[in-house]
PQR file of N, CA, C, O and H, with PARSE charges and radii, in Angstrom:
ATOM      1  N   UNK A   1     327.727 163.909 -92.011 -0.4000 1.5000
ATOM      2  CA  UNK A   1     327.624 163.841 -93.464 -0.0000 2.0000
ATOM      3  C   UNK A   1     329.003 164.083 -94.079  0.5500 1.7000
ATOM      4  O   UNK A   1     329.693 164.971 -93.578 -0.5500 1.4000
ATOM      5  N   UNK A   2     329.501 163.339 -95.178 -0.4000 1.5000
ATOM      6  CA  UNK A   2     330.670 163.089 -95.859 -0.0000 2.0000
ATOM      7  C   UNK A   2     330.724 164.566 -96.704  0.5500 1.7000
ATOM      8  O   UNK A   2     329.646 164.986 -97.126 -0.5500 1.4000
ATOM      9  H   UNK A   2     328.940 162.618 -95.585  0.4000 1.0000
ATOM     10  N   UNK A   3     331.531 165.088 -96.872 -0.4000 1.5000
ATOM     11  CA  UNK A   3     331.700 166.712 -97.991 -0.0000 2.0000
ATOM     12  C   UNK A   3     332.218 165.477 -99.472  0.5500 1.7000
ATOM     13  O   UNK A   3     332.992 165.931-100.315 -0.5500 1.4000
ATOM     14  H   UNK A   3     332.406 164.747 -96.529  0.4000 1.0000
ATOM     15  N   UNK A   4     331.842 164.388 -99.583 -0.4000 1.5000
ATOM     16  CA  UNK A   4     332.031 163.750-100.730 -0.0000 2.0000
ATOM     17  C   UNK A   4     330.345 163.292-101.682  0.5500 1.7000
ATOM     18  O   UNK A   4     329.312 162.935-101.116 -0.5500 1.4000
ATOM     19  H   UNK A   4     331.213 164.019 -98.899  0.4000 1.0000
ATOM     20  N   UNK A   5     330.473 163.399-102.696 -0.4000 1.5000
ATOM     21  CA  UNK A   5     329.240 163.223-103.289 -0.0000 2.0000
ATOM     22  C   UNK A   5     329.665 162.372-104.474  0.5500 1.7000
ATOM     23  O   UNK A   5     330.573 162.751-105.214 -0.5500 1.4000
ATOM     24  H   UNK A   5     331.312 163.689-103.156  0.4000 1.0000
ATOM     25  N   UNK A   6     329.109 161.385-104.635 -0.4000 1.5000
ATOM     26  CA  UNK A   6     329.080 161.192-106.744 -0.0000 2.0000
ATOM     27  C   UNK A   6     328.008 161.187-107.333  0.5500 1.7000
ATOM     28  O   UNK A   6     327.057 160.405-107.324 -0.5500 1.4000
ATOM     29  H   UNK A   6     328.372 161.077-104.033  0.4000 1.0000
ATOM     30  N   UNK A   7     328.287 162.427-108.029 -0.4000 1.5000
ATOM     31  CA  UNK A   7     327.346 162.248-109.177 -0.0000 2.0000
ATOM     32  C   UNK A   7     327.137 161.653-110.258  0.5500 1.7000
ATOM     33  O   UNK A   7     328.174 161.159-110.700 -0.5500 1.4000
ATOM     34  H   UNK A   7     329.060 163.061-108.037  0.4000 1.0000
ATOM     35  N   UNK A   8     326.120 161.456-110.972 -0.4000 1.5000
ATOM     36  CA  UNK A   8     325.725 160.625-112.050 -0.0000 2.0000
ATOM     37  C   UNK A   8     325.109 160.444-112.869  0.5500 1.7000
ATOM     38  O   UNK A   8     324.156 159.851-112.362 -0.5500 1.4000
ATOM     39  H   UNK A   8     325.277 161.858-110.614  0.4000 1.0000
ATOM     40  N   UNK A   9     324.888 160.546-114.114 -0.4000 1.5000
ATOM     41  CA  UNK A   9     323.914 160.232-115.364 -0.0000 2.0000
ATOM     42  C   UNK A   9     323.499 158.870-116.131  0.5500 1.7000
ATOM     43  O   UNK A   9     324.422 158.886-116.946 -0.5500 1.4000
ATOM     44  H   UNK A   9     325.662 161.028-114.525  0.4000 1.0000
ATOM     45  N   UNK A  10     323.191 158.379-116.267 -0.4000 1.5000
ATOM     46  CA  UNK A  10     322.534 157.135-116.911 -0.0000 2.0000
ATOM     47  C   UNK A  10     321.715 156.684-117.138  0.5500 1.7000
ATOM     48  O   UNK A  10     320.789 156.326-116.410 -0.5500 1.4000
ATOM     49  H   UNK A  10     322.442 158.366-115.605  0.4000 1.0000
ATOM     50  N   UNK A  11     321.984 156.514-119.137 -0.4000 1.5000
ATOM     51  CA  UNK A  11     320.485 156.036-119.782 -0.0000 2.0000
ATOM     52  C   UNK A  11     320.379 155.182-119.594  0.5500 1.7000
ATOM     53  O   UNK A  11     319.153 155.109-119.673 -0.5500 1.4000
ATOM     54  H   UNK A  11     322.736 156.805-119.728  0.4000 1.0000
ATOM     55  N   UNK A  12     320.815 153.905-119.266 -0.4000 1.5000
ATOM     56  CA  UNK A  12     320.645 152.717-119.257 -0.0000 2.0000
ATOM     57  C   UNK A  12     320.845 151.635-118.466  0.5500 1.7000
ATOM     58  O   UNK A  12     320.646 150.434-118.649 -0.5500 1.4000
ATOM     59  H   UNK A  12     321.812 153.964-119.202  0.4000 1.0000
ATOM     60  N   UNK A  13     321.548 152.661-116.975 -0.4000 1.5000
ATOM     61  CA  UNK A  13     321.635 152.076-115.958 -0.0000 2.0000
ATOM     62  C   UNK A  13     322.869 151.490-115.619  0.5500 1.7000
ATOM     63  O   UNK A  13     323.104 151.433-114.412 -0.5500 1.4000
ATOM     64  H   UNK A  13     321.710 153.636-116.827  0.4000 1.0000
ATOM     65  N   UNK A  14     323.674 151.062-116.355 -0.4000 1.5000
ATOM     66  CA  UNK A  14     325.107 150.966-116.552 -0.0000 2.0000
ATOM     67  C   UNK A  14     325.648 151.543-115.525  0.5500 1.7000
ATOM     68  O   UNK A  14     326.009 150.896-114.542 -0.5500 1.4000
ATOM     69  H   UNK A  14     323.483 151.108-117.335  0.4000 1.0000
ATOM     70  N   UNK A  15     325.833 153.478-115.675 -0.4000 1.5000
ATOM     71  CA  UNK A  15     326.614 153.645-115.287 -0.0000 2.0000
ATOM     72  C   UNK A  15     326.315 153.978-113.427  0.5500 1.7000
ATOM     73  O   UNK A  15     327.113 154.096-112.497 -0.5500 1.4000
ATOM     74  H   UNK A  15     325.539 154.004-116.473  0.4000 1.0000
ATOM     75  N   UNK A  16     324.810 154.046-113.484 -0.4000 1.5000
ATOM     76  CA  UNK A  16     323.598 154.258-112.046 -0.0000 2.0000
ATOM     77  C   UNK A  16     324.699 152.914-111.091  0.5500 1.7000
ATOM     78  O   UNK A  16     325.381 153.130-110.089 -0.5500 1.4000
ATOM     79  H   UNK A  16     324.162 153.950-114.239  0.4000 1.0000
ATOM     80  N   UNK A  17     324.558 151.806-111.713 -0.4000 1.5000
ATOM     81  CA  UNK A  17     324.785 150.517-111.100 -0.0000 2.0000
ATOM     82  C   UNK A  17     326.672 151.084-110.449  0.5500 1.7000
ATOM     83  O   UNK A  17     326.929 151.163-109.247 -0.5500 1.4000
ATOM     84  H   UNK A  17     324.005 151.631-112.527  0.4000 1.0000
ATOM     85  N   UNK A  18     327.585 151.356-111.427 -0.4000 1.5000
ATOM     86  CA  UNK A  18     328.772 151.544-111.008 -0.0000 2.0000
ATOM     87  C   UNK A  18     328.889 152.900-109.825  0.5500 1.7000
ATOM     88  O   UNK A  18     329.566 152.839-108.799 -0.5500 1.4000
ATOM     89  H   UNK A  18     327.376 151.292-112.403  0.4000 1.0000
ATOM     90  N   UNK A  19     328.062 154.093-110.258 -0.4000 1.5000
ATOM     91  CA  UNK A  19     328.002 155.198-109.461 -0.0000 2.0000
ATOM     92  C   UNK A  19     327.235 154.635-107.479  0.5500 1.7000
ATOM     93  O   UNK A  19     327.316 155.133-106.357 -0.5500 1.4000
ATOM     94  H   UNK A  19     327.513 154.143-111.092  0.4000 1.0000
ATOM     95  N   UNK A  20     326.702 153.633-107.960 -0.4000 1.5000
ATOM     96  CA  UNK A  20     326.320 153.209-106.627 -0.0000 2.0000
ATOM     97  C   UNK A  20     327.235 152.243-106.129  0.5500 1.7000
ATOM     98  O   UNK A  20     327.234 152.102-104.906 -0.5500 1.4000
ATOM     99  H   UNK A  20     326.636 153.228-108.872  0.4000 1.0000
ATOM    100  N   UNK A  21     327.861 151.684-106.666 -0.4000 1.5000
ATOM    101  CA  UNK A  21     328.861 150.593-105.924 -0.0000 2.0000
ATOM    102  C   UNK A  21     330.359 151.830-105.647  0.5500 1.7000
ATOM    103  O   UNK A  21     331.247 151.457-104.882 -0.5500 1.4000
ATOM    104  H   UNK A  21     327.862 151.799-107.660  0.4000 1.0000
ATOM    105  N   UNK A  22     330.466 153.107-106.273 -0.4000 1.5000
ATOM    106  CA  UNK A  22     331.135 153.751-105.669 -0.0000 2.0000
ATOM    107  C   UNK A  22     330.922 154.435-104.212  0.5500 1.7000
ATOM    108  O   UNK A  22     331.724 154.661-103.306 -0.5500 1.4000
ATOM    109  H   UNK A  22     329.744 153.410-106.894  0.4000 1.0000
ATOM    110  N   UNK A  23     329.792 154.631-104.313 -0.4000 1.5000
ATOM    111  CA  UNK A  23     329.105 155.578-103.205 -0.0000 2.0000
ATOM    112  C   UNK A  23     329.332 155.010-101.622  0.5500 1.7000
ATOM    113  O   UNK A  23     329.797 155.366-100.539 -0.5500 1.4000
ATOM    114  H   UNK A  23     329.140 154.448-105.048  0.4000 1.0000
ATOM    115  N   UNK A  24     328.336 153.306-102.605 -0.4000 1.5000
ATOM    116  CA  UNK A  24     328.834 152.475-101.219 -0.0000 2.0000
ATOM    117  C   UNK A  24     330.233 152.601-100.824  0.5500 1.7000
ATOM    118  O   UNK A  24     330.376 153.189 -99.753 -0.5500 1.4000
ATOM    119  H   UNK A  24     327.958 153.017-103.485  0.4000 1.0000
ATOM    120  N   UNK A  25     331.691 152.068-101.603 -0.4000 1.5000
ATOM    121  CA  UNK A  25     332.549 151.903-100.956 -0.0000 2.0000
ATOM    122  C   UNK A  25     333.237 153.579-100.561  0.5500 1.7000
ATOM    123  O   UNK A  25     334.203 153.608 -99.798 -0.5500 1.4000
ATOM    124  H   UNK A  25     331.575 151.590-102.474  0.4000 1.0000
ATOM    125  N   UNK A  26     332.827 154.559-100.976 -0.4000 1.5000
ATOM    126  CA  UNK A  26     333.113 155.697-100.519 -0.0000 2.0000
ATOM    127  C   UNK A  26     332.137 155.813 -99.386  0.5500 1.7000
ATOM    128  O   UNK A  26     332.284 156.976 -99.010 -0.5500 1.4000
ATOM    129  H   UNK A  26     332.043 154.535-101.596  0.4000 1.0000
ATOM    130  N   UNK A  27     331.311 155.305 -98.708 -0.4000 1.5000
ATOM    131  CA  UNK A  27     330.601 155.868 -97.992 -0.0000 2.0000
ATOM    132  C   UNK A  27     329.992 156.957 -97.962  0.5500 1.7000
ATOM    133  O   UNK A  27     330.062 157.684 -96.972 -0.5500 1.4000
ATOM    134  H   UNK A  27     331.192 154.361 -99.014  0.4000 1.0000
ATOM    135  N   UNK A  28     329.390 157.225 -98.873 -0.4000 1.5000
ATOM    136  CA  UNK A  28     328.907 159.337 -99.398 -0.0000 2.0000
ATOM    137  C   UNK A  28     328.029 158.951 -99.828  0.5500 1.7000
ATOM    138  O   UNK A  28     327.706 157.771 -99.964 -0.5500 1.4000
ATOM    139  H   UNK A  28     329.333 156.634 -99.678  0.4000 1.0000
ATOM    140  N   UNK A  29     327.252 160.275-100.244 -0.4000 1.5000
ATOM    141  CA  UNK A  29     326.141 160.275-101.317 -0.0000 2.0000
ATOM    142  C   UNK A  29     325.972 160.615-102.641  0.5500 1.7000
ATOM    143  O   UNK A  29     326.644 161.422-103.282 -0.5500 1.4000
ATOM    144  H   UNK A  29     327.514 161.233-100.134  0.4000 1.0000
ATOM    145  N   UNK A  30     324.618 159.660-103.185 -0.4000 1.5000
ATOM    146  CA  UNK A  30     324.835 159.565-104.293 -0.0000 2.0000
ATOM    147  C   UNK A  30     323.094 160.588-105.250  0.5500 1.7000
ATOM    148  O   UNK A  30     321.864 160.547-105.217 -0.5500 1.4000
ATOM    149  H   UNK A  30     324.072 159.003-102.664  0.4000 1.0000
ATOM    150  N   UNK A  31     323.924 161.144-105.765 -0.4000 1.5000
ATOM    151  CA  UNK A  31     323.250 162.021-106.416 -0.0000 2.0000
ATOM    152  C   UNK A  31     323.097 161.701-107.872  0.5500 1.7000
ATOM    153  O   UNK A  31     324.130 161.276-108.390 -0.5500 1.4000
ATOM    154  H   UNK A  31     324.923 161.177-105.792  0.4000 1.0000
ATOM    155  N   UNK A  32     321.694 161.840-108.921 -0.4000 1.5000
ATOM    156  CA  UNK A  32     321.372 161.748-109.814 -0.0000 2.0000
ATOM    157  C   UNK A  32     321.805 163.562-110.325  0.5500 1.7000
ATOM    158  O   UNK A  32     321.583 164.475-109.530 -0.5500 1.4000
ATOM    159  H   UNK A  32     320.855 162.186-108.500  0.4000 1.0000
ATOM    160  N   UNK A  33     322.352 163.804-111.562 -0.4000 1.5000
ATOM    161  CA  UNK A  33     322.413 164.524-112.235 -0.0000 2.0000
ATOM    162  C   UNK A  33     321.686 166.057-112.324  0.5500 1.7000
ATOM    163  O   UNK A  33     321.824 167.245-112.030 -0.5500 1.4000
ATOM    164  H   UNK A  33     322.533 163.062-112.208  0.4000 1.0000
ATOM    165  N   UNK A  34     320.758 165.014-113.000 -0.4000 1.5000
ATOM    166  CA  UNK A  34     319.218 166.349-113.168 -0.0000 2.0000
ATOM    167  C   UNK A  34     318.046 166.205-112.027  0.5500 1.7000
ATOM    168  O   UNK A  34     316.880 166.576-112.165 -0.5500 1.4000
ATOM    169  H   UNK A  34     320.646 164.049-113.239  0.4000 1.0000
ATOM    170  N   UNK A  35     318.611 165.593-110.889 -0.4000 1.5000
ATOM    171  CA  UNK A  35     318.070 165.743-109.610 -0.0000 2.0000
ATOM    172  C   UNK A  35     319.023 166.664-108.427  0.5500 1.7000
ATOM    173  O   UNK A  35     318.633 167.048-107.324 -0.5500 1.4000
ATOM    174  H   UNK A  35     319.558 165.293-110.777  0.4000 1.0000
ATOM    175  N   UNK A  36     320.211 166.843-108.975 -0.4000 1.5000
ATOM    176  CA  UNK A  36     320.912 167.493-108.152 -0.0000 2.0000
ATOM    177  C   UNK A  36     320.288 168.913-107.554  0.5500 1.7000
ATOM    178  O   UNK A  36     319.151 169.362-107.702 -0.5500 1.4000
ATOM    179  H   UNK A  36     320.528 166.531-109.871  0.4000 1.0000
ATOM    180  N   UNK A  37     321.240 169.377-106.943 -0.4000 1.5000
ATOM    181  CA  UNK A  37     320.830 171.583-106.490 -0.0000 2.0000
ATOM    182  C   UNK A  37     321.747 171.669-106.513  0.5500 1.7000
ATOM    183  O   UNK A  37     322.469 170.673-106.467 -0.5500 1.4000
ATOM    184  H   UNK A  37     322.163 169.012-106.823  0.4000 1.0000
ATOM    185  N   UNK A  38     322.336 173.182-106.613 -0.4000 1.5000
ATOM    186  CA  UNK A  38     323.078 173.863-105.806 -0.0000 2.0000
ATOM    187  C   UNK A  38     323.411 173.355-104.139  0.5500 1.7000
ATOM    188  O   UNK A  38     324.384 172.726-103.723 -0.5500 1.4000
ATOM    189  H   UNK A  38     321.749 173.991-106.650  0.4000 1.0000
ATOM    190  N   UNK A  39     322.240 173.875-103.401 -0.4000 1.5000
ATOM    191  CA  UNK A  39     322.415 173.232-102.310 -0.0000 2.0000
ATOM    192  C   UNK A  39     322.998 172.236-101.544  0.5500 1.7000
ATOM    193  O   UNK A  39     323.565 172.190-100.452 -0.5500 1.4000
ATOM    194  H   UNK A  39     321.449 174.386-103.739  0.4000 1.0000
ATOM    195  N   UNK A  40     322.607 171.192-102.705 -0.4000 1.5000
ATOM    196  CA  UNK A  40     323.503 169.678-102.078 -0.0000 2.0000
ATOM    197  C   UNK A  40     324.163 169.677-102.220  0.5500 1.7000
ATOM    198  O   UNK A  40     324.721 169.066-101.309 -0.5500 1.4000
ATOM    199  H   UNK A  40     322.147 171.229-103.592  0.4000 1.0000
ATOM    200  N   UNK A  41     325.362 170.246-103.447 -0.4000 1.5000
ATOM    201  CA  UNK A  41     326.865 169.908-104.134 -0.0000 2.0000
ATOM    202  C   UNK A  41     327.315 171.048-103.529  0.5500 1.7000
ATOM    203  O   UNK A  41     328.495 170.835-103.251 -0.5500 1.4000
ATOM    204  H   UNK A  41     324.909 170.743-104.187  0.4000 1.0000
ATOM    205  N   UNK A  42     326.993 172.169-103.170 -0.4000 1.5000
ATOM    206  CA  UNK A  42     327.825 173.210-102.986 -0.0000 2.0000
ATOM    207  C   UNK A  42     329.003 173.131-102.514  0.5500 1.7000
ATOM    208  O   UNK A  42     330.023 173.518-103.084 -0.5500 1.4000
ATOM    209  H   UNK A  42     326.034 172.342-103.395  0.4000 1.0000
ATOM    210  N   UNK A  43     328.886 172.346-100.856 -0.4000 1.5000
ATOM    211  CA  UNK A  43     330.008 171.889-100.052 -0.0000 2.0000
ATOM    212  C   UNK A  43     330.802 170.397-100.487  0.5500 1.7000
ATOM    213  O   UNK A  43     331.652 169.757 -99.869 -0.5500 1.4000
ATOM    214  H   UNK A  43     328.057 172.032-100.393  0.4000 1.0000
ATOM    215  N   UNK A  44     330.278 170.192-101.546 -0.4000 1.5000
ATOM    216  CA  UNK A  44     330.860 168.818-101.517 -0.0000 2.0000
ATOM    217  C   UNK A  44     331.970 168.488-102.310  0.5500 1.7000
ATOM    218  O   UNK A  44     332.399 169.389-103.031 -0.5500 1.4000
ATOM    219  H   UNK A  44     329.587 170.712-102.049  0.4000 1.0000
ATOM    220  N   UNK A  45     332.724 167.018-102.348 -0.4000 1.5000
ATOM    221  CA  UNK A  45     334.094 167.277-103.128 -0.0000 2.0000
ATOM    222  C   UNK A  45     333.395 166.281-104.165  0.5500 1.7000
ATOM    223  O   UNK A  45     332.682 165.321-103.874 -0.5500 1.4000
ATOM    224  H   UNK A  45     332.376 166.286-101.763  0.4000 1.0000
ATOM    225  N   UNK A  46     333.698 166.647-105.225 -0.4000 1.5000
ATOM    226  CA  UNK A  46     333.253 165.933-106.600 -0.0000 2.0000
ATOM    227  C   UNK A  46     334.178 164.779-107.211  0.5500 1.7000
ATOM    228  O   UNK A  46     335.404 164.835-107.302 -0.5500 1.4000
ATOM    229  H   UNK A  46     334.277 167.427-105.462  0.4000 1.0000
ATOM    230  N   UNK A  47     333.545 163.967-107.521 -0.4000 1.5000
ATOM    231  CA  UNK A  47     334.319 162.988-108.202 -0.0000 2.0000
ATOM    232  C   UNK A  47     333.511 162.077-109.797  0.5500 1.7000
ATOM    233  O   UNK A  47     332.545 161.371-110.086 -0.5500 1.4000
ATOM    234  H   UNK A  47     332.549 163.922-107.448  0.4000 1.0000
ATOM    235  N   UNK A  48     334.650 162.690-110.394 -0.4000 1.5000
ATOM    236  CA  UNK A  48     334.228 162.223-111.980 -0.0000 2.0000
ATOM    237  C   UNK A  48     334.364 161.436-112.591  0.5500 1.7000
ATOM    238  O   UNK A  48     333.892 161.447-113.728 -0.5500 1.4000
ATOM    239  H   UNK A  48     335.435 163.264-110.160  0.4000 1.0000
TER
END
């Protein structure tokens, strides 16, 4: 597992669509916002 994550918010899908074409070419995971934990992000490196 990658210590890289992106997270993401979007009303309208816009920005869901770009946060996933990052993920892909980062190879990491992709996390929704107000689905996140502690748990999952703790170790991870963030990108905004």
């Amino acid at each position: 597992m990658s210590n890289t994550v992106v997270l993401y918010q979007s009303k309208y899908g816009s920005t869901k669509k770009y946060a996933e074409w990052l993920a892909e070419e980062l190879s990491c995971d992709l996390i929704e916002t107000k689905k996140a934990s502690i748990e999952q992000i703790q170790n991870m490196m963030l990108l905004s």
